[in-house]
Every structure is written in C-alpha cells, then in structure tokens.
C-alpha positions in Angstrom: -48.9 -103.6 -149.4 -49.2 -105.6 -146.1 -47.9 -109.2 -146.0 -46.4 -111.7 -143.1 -45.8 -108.5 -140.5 -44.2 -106.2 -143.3 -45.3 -103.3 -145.1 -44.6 -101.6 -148.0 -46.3 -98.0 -149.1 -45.1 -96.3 -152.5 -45.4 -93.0 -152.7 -44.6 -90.1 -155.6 -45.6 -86.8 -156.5 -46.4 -83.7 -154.3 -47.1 -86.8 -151.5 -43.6 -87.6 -151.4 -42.5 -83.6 -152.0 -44.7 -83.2 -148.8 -42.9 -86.4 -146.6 -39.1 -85.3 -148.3 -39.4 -81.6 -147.0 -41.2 -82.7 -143.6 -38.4 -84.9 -142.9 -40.0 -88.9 -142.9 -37.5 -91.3 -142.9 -36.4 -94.8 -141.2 -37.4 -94.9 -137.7 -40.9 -92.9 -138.2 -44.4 -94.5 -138.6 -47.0 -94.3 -140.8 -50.8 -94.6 -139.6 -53.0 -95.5 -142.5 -56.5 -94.1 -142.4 -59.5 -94.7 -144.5 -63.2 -94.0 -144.6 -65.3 -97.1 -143.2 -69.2 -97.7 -143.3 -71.4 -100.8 -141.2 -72.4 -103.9 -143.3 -75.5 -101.7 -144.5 -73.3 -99.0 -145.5 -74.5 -96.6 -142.6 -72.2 -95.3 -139.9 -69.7 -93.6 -142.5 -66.5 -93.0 -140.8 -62.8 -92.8 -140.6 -60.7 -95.1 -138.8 -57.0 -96.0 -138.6 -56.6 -99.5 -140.1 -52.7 -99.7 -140.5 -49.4 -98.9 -139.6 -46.0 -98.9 -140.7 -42.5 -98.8 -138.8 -40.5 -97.5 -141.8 -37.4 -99.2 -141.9 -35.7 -98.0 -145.2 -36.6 -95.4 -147.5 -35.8 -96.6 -151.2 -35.6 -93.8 -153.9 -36.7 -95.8 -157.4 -36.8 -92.8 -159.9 -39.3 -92.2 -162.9 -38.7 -96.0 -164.6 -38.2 -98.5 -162.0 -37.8 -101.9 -162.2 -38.6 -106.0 -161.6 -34.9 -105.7 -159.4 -36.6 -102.5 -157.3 -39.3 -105.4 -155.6 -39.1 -105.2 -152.1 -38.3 -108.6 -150.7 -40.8 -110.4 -148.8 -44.1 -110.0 -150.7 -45.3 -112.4 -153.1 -47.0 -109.7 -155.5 -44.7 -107.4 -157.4 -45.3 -104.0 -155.6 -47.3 -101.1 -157.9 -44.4 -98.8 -158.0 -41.7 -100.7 -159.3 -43.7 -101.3 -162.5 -44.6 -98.7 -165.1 -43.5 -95.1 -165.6 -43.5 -92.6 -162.4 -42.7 -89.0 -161.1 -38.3 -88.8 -160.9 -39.3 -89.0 -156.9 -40.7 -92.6 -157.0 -40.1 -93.9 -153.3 -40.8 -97.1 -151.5 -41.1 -96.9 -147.5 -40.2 -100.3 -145.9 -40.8 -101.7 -142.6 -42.7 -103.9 -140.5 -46.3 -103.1 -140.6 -50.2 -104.9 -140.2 -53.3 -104.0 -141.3 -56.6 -104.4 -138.8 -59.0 -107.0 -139.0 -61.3 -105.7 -136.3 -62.8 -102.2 -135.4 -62.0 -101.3 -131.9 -63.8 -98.3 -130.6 -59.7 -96.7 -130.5 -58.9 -96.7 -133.8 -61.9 -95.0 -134.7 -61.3 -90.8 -135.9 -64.7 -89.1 -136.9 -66.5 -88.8 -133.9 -69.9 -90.8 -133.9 -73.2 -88.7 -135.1 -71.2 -85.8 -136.3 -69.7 -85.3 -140.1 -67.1 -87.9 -141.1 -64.6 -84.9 -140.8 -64.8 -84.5 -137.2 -62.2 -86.3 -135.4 -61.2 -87.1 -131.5 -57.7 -87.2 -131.6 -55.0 -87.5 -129.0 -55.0 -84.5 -126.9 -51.3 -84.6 -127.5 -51.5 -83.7 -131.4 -52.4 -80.1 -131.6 -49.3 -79.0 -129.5 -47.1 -81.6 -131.8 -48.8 -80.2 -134.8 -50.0 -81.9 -137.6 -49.4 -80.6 -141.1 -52.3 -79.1 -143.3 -54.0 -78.3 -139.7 -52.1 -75.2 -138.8 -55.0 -72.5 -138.7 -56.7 -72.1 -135.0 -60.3 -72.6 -136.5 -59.3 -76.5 -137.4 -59.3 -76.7 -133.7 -61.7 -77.1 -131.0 -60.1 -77.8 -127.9 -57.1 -79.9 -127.9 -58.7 -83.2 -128.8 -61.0 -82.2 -131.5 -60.2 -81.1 -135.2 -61.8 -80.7 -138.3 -59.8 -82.2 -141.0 -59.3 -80.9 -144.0 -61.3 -81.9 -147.1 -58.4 -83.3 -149.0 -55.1 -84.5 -148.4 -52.9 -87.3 -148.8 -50.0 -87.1 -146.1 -50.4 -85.2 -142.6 -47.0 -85.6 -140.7 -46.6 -84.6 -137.0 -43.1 -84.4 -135.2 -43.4 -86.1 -131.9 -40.2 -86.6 -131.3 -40.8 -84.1 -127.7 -44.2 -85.7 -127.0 -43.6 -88.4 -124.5 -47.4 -89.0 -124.5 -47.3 -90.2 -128.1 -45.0 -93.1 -127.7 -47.8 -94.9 -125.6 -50.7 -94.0 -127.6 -48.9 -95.6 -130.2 -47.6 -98.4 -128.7 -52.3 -98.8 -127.8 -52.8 -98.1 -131.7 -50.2 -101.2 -132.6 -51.8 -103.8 -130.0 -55.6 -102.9 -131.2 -54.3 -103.1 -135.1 -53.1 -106.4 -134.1 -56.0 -107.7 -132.3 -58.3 -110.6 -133.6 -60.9 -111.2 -136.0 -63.4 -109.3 -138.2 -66.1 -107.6 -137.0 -68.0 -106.5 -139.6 -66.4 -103.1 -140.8 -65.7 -103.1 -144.6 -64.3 -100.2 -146.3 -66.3 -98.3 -148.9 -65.8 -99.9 -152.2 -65.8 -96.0 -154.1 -63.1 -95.1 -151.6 -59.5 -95.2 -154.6 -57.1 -94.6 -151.9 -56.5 -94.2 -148.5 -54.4 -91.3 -146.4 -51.7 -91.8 -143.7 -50.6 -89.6 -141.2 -46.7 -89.9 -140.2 -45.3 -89.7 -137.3 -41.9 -88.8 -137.0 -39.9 -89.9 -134.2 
C-alpha cells in the first residue's frame, strides 16, 4: 500500500522465511517490480515501479487485528484482516510508487524475453538471491532471472556504487506524470527485490 509518501508491504509465508533468514530489517529498501506492457498491450516488460525505506518491521502473527493497522493510510491494510501464516509481517516506511516510465527503471532489456534484464553492474559481485549459479550471468550487467520468485535480496552494505544508483532509482520514481505505461491487468502480484544496507 502506497499513500501520502509512506508505504506499507505485508508479507507471510516462505516470502517472509526467505527476508527473516536473509536478514531484511529497518534501514533496508525494497524495490517493487512488476511486468508492464504499452497502451496496446505490446512491449511486455519489467520495470521497477516502487520503493520502500523500511522503517519498522511489525510481526502480527496468524490472526491479526483492526489495532495491527499501520497508521497513516486511509484503507485498512490486507494483512491485518483475516487468518495468516504465524509469520504475518508488515514492513513500514516511507515509500512512492511511479507515475511515469523512465527509460532507468526499466529491467528486461528491449527486444529480448521479458526475463532478460540490464542490471547495475554492481549486483552480481553483491549477489542477489535465487541468482547464485554462473549461467544466470552474462557479464556483469546482464542476468536471466529466474522464472519465479517472490523476494530477491542483495547485501550492499560493501557496494558504495549502490547508494547512488539508488539514490537515481528514488528521484526517477518520484518524477512527474503518466506516460502511458499500465501494468498487465492478469499480473496478481508483483515481486520486490531488497536491498539491505
């Protein structure tokens, strides 16, 4: 959920095994990544469209609450209502979702399968869970993601290189007004990658 310059991503399941054991907590950052088409529904590809600078990690458990909403959002969040795994968790933080489609948010690399992305040459020395095998990986700036996967973290906590790219990520998420990009309607969810700091 994204309102007023806050954000607030539920997560349970072997998701939130996978952030718990890889160590995501308050200070890190989620990028939020989805798969994007033109207004004809041509040009298939995934982009980053969000981020979040977690702030606080809340636990809610398997039966969570109306007193578990996150402050600041007007709609109660999905994961304090209902039944859930016992490792129910809200990250916190402030956070934005895009309303443009710079060229820099963009992953899959244009004319090639959706699955192809140009990432930072930075990443593949970081490393970036789920992408650990040497075939993933052509060069340093080009990888072939995997087919499915809900949470990729990377520790760049000793890559100065990643602080700006960031920092170029946040300003274009930011940036002005539609241009046309919708995301697919048959797309349920999205995926995030985390970066911890």
């Amino acid at each position: 959920m994204f309102e007023a310059g806050h954000c607030a991503l539920g997560q349970t399941g072997a998701a939130q095994s996978h952030l718990e054991r890889n160590g995501v907590t308050a200070g890190d950052m989620f990028l939020f990544f989805g798969l994007f088409a033109d207004e004809e529904g041509r040009d298939r590809h995934h982009r980053i469209f969000g981020y979040l600078e977690v702030q606080s990690v809340n636990a809610l458990g398997a039966e969570p609450g109306a007193s578990d909403q996150p402050s600041g959002f007007s709609t109660r969040h999905p994961h304090t209502i209902g039944e859930w795994n016992p490792n129910n968790t809200i990250y916190i933080g402030r956070g934005c979702a895009a309303t443009t489609a710079p060229s820099c948010l963009r992953l899959s690399i244009p004319g090639e399968q959706v699955s192809r992305w140009q990432v930072p040459c930075w990443l593949r020395a970081a490393g970036l869970t789920y992408h650990g095998r040497g075939d993933r990986w052509f060069g340093d700036a080009t990888l072939s993601v995997v087919g499915r996967g809900q949470e990729f973290v990377a520790d760049i906590s000793k890559t100065p290189d990643a602080v700006a790219w960031l920092e170029d990520v946040k300003a274009a998420i930011r940036k002005g007004a539609n241009h046309g990009w919708r995301r697919m309607d048959r797309l349920a969810s999205s995926w995030s990658t985390s970066l911890r700091r």
